[in-house]
Residue, then its C-alpha position, 0 to 999 in steps of 0.5 A: x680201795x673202798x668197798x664198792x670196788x673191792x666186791x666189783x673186783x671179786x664179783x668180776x673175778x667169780x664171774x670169769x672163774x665161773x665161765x672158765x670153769x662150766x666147759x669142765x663142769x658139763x664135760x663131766x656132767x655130760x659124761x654121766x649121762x645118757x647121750x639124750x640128756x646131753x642133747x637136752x642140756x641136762x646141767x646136772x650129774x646123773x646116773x648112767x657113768x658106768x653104762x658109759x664106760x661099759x659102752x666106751x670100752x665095748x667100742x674101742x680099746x682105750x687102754x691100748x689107746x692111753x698106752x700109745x698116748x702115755x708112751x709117745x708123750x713121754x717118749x717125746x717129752x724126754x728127747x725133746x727137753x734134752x735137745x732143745x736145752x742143749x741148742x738153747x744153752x749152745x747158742x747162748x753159752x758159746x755165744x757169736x754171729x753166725x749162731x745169731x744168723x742161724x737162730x734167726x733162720x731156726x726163728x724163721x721156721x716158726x712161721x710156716x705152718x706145719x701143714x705145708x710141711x706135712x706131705x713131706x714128712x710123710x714121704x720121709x717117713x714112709x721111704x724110711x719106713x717109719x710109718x707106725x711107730x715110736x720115731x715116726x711119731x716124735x721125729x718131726x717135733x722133737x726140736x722146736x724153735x720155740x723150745x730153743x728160743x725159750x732155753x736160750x732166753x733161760x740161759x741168759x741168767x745163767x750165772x757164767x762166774x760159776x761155769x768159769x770156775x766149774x772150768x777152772x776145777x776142770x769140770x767138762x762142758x757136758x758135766x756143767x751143763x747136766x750138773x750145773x746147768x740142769x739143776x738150776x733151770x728146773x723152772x724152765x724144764x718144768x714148763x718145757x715139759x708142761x708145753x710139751x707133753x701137752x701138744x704130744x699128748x694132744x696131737x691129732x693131726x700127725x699120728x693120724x696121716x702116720x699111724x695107720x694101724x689100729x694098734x698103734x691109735x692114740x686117745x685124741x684118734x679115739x675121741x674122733x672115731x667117735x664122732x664118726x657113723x650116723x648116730x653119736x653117742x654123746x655122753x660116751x663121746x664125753x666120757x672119752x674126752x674127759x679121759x683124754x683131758x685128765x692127764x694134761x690136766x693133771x700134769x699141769x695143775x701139778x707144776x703150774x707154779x714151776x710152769x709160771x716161773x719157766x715162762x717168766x724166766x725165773x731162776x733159783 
């Protein structure tokens, strides 16, 4: 590669990071200051972050908020991985046609969009009398059909020598899987859990038709109650949207490589 093409490559790749990397950036300057510098386009950090703060948590309780958030995002992220492995490792371990006709049809839940389904589940939920709490929140996501269809796709890999030898030394089913099984996919989990705990944590629409109780609001309700009335606080409103964006942010920056090897469909 000459030297033209090679500083063309990295200009073009400056300019990409760069453009990729300004939305952040002004959130977190936006969050420093006041809510007319940020009308303005004001592109530096200032000096009004604490002012921010103080006003944030006078108009809503954002700890009770990242709380409700942290908890059901766990809480889902936890029961979800553990029963979306265990139908992609059924599916693919004990292998036949009718569990590929039932895939096809879990498959096939993938193209409705969840707002049809959403006048139904709340009338589920509510008759069950679920309506602000834990279950009601993760029950209709805690299976996914592209969760399964990822564990499934993983466990193709699995090595089967090994399990049928684990079988021979009379390892039960669910020991290989939680022993053997687990261990081996943890790139696969790690990006599950990314996956995961970000729509949880992101989540608007559900806890919002559900969670009816202030008590029970979640950060992304918070950033939209925000917005509501005849003035808005922008470089409060920012404030809350980057409080809102540091935990997923965290999480993936933390497994990002595990995330790549999970997608790609590595196994060590």
């Amino acid at each position: 590669m000459t030297k033209g093409k090679k500083f063309a490559m990295y200009l073009f790749l400056c300019i990409v990071s760069f453009i990729s990397v300004f939305p952040l950036y002004w959130m977190i300057c936006a969050a420093t200051n006041k809510s007319a510098e940020v009308v303005s386009g004001r592109l530096i950090p200032g000096t009004y972050f604490i002012e921010n703060f103080k006003n944030l948590m006078a108009n809503q309780n954002i700890g009770r908020a990242l709380g409700n958030s942290f908890k059901y995002a766990i809480i889902l992220t936890v029961i979800s991985l553990i029963v979306s492995s265990l139908a992609g490792y059924g599916f693919e371990i004990y292998h036949d046609k009718a569990k590929d006709t039932v895939m096809s049809i879990i498959l096939l839940a993938m193209m409705v969009p969840f707002v049809a389904t959403l006048i139904p589940l709340f009338q589920m939920i509510s008759s069950a009398g679920w309506l602000n709490t834990t279950i009601g929140f993760i029950l209709p996501t805690v299976s996914t059909p592209f969760l399964i269809m990822m564990f499934r796709q993983s466990a193709r890999s699995f090595p089967h020598d090994i399990m049928e030898a684990a079988r021979i030394d009379g390892l039960s089913e669910l020991r290989i899987f939680f022993q053997m099984f687990i261990p081996t996919m943890r790139s696969t989990y790690a990006a599950a859990m990314t996956i995961t705990f970000m729509n949880a944590w992101n989540s608007y629409l559900w806890p919002k038709v559900i969670m009816t109780n202030s008590d029970s609001q979640t950060m992304p309700m918070v950033v939209a109650n925000l917005t509501q009335g005849y003035v808005t606080d922008y470089g409060m409103l920012m404030l809350a949207v980057l409080i809102c964006t540091l935990p997923t942010a965290i999480v993936f920056f933390c497994l990002q490589n595990a995330f790549a090897e999970g997608i790609t469909g590595a196994v060590k």
